[in-house]
N, C-alpha and C positions, 0 to 999 in steps of 0.2 A: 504494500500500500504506500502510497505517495503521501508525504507528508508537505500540506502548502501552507502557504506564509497564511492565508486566513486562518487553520487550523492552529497556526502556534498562539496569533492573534485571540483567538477565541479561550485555546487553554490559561492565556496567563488573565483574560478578561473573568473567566469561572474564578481561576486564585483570586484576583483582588474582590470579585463578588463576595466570594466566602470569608475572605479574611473581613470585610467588611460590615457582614453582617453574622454571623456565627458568634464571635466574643460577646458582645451585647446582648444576647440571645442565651448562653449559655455559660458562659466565663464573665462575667460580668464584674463580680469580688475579686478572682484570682487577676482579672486585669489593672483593677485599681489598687491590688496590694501591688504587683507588679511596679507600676509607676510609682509608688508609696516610695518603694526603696531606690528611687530613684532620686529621692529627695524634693519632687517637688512640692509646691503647698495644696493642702489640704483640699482647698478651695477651687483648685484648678484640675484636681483627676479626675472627674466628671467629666469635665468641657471636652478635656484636651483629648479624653478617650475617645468621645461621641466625634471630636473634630477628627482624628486620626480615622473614625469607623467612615464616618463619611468621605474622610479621602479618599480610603480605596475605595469603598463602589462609586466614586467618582471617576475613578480611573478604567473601573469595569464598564461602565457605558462609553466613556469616551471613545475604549476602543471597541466596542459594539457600534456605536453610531457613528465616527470618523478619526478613526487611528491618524496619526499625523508623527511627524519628528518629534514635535514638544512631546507628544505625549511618551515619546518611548526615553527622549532627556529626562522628563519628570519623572516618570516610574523610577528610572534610573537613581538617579538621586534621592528618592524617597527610600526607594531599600538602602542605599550605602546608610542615609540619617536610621533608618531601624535598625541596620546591619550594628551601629555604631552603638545605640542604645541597649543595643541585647548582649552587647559586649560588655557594657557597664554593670551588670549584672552575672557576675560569675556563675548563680547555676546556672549559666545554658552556656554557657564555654561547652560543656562535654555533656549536655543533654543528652538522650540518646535517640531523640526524634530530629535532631541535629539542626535545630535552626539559622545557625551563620551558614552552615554547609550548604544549605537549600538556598540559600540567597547565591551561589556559586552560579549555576545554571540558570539560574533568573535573569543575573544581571549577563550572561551571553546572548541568551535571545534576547535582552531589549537592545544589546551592542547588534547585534545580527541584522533586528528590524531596523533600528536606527541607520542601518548602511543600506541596507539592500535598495537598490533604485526600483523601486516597485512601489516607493513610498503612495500614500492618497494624500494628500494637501488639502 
C-alpha cells in the first residue's frame, strides 16, 4: 500500500485531535498536577491546560481544512516547546510509553511536509 502525503496529513491531524481532547476528558487532575510541578501558579493551570487543549485541535482542523507551511512550522515548534517541558519533569525522561521519543518521528514528518513541494497554500 502507498503511503500519501494526505495520509500522513490526516494521521498526525487524528494525534493533535486526540491529544486535544482526551486529557480534558479523562486526565484532567493528573494534567494539572503535571503543570503543578512545573511550578506554575495556581491560578493559571486551568487556563493554560484548556489553552494548550485547544491548540492542538486547532492544529487538527487546520490540517483537515488547509495544511499550509505555517502550519507544519507551528506544529513544529509547538512539540520542540512540549518536547522541552516534559523534559523538565524527570519522570518521563524514561517513561516507558516514551514521550520525548514519540516526538522523534513527529517532528520528521512535519520537517518532510514542510519540504515536500506539494505544499497547499
Amino acid at each position: 500500500m502507498k503511503v500519501s502525503r494526505r495520509m500522513v496529513e490526516l494521521s498526525l491531524a487524528a494525534l493533535w485531535l486526540w491529544s486535544g481532547v482526551q486529557p480534558p476528558l479523562t486526565a484532567w487532575d493528573e494534567s494539572l498536577a503535571m503543570l503543578a510541578r512545573l511550578g506554575l501558579p495556581q491560578a493559571a493551570l486551568g487556563p493554560l491546560f484548556l489553552a494548550s487543549c485547544a491548540l492542538d485541535v486547532s492544529f487538527a482542523a487546520w490540517i483537515a481544512w488547509r495544511p499550509s507551511i505555517w502550519a507544519w512550522r507551528s506544529q513544529a515548534l509547538v512539540v520542540l516547546f512540549y518536547s522541552v517541558v516534559v523534559v523538565a519533569l524527570p519522570e518521563n525522561w524514561l517513561h516507558p510509553f516514551a514521550p520525548l521519543v514519540k516526538n522523534l518521528p513527529i517532528l520528521a514528518m512535519l520537517l518532510w511536509l514542510g519540504t515536500n513541494r506539494e505544499e497547499k497554500s
